[in-house]
C-alpha positions in Angstrom: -106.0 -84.6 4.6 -107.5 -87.5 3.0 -111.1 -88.5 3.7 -111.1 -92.1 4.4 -115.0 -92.1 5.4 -116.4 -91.4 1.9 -115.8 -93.7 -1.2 -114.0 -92.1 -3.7 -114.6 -92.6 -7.5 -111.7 -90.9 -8.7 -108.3 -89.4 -7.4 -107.4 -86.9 -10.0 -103.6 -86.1 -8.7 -102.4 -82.8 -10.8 -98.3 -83.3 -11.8 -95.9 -80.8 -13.7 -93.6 -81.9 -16.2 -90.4 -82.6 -14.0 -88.2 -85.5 -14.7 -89.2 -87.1 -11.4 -92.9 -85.7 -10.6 -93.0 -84.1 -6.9 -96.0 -85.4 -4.6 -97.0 -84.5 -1.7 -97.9 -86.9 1.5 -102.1 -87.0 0.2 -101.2 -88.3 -3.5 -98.6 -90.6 -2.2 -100.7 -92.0 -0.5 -103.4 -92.3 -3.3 -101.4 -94.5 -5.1 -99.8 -96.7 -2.3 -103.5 -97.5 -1.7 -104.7 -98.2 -5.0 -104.2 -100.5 -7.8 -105.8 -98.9 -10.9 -104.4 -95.8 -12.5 -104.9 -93.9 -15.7 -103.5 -90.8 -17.5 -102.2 -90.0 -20.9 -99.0 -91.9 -22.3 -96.7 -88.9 -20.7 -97.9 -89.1 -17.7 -97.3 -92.7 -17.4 -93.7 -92.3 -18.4 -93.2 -89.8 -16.1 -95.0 -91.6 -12.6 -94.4 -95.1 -13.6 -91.4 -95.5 -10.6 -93.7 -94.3 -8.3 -96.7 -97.4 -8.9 -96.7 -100.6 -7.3 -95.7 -103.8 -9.1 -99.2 -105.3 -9.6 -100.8 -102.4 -11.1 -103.0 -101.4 -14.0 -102.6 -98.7 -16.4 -105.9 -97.1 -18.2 -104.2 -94.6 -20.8 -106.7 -91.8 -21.7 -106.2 -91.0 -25.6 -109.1 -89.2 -26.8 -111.8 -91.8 -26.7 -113.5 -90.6 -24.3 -116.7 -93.2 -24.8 -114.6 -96.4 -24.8 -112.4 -94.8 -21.8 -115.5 -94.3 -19.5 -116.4 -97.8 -20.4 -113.3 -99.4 -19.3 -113.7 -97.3 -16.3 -116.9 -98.4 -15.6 -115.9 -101.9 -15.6 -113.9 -101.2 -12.0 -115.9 -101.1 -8.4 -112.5 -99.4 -6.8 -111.2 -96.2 -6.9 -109.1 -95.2 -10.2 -106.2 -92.8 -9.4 -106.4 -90.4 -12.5 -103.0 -88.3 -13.2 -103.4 -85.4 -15.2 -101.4 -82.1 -16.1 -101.3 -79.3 -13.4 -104.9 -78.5 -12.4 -107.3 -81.1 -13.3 -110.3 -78.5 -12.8 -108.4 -76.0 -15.6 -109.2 -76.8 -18.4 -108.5 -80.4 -17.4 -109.6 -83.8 -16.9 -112.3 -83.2 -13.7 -113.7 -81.4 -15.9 -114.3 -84.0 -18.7 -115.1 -86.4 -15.7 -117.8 -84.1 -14.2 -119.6 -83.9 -18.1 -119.5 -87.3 -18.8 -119.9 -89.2 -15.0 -122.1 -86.6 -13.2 -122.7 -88.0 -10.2 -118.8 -89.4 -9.8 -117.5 -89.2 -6.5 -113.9 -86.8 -7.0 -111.3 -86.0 -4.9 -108.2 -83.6 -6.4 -104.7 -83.1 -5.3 -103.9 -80.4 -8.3 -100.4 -79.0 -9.1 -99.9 -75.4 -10.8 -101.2 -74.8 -14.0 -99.3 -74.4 -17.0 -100.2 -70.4 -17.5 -99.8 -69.9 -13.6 -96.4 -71.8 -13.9 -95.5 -69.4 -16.3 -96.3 -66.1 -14.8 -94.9 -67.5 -11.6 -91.4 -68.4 -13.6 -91.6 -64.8 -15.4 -92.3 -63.1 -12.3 -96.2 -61.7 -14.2 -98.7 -60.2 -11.9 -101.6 -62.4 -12.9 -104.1 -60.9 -10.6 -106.3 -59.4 -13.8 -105.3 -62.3 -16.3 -107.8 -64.0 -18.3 -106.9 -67.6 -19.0 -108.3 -69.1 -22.4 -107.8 -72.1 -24.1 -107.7 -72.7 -28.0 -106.2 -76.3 -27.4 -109.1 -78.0 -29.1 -111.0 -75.4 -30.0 -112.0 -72.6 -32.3 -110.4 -68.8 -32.1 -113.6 -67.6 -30.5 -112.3 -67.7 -26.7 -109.0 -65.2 -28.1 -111.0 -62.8 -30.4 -113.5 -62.3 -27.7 -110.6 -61.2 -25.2 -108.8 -59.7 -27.8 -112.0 -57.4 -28.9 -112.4 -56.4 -25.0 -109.1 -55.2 -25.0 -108.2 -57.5 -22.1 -104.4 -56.4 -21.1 -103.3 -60.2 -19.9 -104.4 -63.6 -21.9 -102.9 -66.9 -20.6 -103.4 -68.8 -24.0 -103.0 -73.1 -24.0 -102.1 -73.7 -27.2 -101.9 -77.1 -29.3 -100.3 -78.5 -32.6 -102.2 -76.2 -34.7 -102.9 -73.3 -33.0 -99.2 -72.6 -32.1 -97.7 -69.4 -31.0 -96.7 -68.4 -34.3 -100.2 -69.3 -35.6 -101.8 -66.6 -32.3 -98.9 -64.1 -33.3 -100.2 -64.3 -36.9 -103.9 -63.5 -36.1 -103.1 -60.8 -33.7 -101.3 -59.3 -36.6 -104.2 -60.0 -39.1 -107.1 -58.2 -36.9 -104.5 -55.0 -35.7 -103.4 -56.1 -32.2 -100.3 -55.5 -33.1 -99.9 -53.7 -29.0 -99.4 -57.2 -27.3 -96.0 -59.3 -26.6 -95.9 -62.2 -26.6 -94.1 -64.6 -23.9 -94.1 -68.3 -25.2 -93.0 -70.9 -22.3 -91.9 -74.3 -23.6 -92.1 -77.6 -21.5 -92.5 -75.8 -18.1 -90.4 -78.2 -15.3 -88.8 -80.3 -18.0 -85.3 -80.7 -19.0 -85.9 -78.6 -21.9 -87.4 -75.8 -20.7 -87.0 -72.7 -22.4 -89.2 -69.3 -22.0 -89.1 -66.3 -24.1 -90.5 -62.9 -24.6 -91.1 -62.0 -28.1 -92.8 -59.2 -30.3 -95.4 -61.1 -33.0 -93.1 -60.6 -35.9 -90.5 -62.3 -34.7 -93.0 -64.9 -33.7 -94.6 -65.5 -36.5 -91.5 -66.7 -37.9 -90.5 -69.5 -34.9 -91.4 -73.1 -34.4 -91.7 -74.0 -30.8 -92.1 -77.5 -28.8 -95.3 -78.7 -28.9 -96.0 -78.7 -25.2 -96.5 -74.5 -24.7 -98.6 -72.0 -23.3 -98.5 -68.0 -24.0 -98.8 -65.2 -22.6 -100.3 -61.7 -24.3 -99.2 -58.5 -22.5 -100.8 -55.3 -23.9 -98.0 -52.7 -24.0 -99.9 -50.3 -25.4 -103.7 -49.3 -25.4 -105.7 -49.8 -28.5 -108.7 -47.8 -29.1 -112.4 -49.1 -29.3 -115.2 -47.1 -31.3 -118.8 -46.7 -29.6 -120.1 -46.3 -32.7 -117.9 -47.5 -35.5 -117.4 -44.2 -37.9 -118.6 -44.8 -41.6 -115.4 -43.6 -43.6 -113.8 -46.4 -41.6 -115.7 -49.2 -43.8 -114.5 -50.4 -46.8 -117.5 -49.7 -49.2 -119.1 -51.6 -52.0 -117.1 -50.4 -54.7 -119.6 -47.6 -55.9 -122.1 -47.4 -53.8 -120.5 -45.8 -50.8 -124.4 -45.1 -49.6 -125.2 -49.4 -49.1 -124.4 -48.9 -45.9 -126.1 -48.6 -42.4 -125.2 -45.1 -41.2 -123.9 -45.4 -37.7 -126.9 -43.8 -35.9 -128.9 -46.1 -37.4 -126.7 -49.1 -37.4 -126.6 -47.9 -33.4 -130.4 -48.0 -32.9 -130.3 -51.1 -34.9 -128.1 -52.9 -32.7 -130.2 -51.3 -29.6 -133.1 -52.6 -30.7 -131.8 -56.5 -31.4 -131.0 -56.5 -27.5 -128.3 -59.1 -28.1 -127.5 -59.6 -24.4 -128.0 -62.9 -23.5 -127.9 -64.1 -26.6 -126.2 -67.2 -28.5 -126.1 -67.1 -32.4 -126.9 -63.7 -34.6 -127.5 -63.8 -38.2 -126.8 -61.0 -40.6 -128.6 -61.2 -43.7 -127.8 -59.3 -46.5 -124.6 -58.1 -44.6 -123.2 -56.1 -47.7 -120.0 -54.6 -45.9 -120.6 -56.2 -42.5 -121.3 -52.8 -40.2 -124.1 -54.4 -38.7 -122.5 -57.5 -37.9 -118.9 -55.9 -37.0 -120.6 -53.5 -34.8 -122.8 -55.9 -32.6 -119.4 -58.1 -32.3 -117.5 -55.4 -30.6 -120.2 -54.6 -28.1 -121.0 -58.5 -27.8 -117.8 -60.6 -28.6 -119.3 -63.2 -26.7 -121.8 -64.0 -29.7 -121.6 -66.2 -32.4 -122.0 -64.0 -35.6 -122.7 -64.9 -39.1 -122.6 -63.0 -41.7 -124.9 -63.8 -45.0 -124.2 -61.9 -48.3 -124.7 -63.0 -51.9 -122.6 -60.8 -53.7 -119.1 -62.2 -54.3 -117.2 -59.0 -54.1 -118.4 -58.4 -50.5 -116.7 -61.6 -49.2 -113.1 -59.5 -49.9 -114.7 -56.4 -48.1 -116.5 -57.8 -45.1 -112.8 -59.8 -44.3 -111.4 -56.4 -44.9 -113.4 -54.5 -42.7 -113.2 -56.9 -39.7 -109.3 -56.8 -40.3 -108.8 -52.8 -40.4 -111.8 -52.9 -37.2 -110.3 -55.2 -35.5 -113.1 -57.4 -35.2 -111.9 -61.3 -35.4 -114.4 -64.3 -35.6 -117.4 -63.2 -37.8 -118.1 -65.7 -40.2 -119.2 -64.8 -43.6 -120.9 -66.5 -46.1 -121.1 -65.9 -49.6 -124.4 -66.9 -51.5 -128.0 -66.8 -52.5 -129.8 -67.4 -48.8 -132.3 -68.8 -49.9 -129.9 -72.1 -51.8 -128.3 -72.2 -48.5 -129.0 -75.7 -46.4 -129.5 -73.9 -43.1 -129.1 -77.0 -41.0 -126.4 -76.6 -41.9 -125.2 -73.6 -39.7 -126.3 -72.7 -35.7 -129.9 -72.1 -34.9 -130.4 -68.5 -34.6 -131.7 -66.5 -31.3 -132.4 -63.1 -33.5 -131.8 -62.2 -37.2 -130.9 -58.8 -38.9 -132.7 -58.8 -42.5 -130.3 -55.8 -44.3 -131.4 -56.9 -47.4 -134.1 -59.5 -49.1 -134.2 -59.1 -52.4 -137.6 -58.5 -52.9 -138.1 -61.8 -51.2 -139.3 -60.7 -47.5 -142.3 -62.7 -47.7 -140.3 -65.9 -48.6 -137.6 -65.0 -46.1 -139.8 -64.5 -43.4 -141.7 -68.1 -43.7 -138.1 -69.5 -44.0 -137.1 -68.3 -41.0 -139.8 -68.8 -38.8 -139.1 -72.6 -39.8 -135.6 -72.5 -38.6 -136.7 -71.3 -35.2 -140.6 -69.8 -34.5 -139.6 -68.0 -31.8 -136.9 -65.8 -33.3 -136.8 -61.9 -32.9 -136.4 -60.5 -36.2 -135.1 -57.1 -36.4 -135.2 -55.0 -40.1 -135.0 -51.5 -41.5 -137.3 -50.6 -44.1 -137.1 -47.3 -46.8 -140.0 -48.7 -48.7 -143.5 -48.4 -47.6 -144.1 -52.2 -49.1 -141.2 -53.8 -47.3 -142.3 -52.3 -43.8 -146.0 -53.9 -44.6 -145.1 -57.1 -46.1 -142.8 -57.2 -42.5 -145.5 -56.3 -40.3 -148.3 -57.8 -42.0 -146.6 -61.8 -42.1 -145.1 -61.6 -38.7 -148.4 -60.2 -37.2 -149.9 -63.6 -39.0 -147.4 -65.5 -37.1 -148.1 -63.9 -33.6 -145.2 -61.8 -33.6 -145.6 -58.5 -31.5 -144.5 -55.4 -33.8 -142.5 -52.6 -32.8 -141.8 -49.5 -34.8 -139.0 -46.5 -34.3 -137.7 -44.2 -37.1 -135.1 -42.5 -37.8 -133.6 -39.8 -40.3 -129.9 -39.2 -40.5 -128.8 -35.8 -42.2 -130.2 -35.6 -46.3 -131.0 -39.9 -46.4 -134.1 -41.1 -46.2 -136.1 -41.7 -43.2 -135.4 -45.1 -42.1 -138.1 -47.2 -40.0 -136.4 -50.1 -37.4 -139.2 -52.6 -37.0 -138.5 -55.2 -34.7 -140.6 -58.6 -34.0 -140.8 -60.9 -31.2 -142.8 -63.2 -29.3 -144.3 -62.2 -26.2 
């Protein structure tokens, strides 16, 4: 029931996409009451018959500064409609960010992705919902790396299904249907259940959502094998061995954290292996050999690892403002710079934790010796894998 006690800053009434919207008694009576209304241009098409006479129209298009600025030009209440749920993935939301202390009340309808497992008869008690409508890949390739057996996926222009069925394909998840359902409750609805070849090759309406269904496991290394890489093309040894790459990643403790650089990446182990235990993070991948740029893509393809991004130059030309302020760094390689790299680095963010394996006596004391200058605590493990050299894992951190 309504609360009639309480100003309310903002009805947000949820609608699906039928011809002639269906409200219940609460929202009807929301707009009998009320005088100003907003929503997208769709939306206004599709409840105009129900507002009075006198009314005005706010249309939400994407400017979200000017928007809030016309709403803050009204001391009554501002019916808001919006697609499905307005707290999924929706407009409360936006509302919450950008008017905190707004007073909300909701009337939502189904969701797009609930619409279409209800429609398709989908058990969605385990489903993870994501959105990419907006967005980078990141939300997918982290569901997709935890192997997660149901994605609800809201799509947009770019990132259509074909364009999901073509990444699948590109990082090995080729074990996943895909069901595309096209302008849920319209006139033109239209669902289908596809494999991602035949997607790839299909245009759909614009107004979609998918669903992924794992129809087969895929398996997931704990401890990625070393004749899976790619290698630098004569020099099969440039790479951290998997015990060490292991205790490497141990040691980084990247739980909790944001952004992880990789520097000196070579073939990306390091960096492919801390994504599939943390697919949450934001990887980067920094090499300056051109060739690597083909074999780290290659690797995260055949490893099915999506959303590692690499870069291919000389660190040290790089404007690093121009890229995500680190939590921890990986130093895999320096060359012969580790004094210089260590000063840049502490500039970008003092309090990083800066992890590095060292072979040379010189590179583990130039490490020690300039982040022991720069109150870093130093810790030391070592480590020998079959005829290689012993390999020390220094780590450094503030306490």
């Amino acid at each position: 029931m309504k609360q009639t006690k309480t100003h309310i800053d903002f009805y947000l009434i949820g609608i699906g996409n039928h011809p002639t919207p269906k409200l219940n008694d609460d929202a009807l009576e929301f707009i009998q009451e009320s005088t100003v209304f907003s929503g997208g241009k769709r939306h206004y098409q599709l409840v105009k018959s129900y507002l009075p006479e006198n009314h005005t129209w706010i249309e939400i298009s994407g400017k979200m500064d000017a928007l809030i600025q016309q709403y803050n030009t009204y001391d009554k209440s501002i019916v808001v409609f919006a697609s499905g749920d307005p707290f999924f993935y929706g407009f409360g939301n936006t509302l919450q960010r950008l008017i905190p202390n707004a007073k909300l009340n909701s009337v939502p309808y189904f969701n797009s992705i609930q619409l279409l497992c209800h429609k398709t008869q989908t058990n969605y008690n385990n489903l993870k919902s994501i959105s990419v409508h907006g967005r980078d890949w990141s939300a997918l390739d982290e569901a997709l790396i935890n192997r997660t057996e149901l994605i609800g996926v809201l799509t947009d222009n770019k990132k259509t299904p074909a364009e999901i069925a073509k990444r699948l394909l590109q990082y090995g998840f080729d074990n996943y249907s895909i069901t595309i359902g096209e302008a849920l409750d319209g006139d033109t609805e239209h669902i289908e259940q596809l494999d991602l070849l035949s997607c790839t090759l299909k245009t759909h309406q614009h107004l979609n959502c998918v669903l992924l269904k794992q129809i087969a496991p895929k398996k997931k290394h704990f401890g990625i094998p070393d004749t899976a890489f790619i290698p630098l093309k004569n020099r099969a040894n440039m790479i951290t061995k998997m015990p060490i790459r292991l205790s490497t990643i141990q040691a980084l403790e990247l739980q909790n954290k944001a952004v992880f650089w990789d520097i000196g990446s070579c073939t990306g182990s390091v960096a492919i292996e801390a994504k599939q235990h943390y697919p949450n993070l934001k990887i980067i991948a920094f090499e300056k050999r051109t060739e690597c740029a083909a074999i780290i893509q290659q690797n995260t393809e055949r490893l099915a690892t999506p959303g590692i991004e690499i870069i291919i130059d000389d660190f040290f030309n790089l404007n690093l403002k121009d890229y995500p302020i680190p939590d921890v760094v990986f130093i895999g390689g320096h060359g012969g710079r580790l004094k210089e790299l260590i000063k840049l680095l502490h500039q970008v963010n003092p309090y990083l934790k800066l992890v590095t394996n060292a072979v040379r006596k010189n590179s583990s004391e130039v490490f020690t010796e300039e982040l022991t200058k720069l109150n870093y605590t130093i810790s030391t493990n070592s480590i020998q894998v079959n005829e290689h050299n012993k390999i020390s894992i220094h780590t450094a951190e503030k306490q």
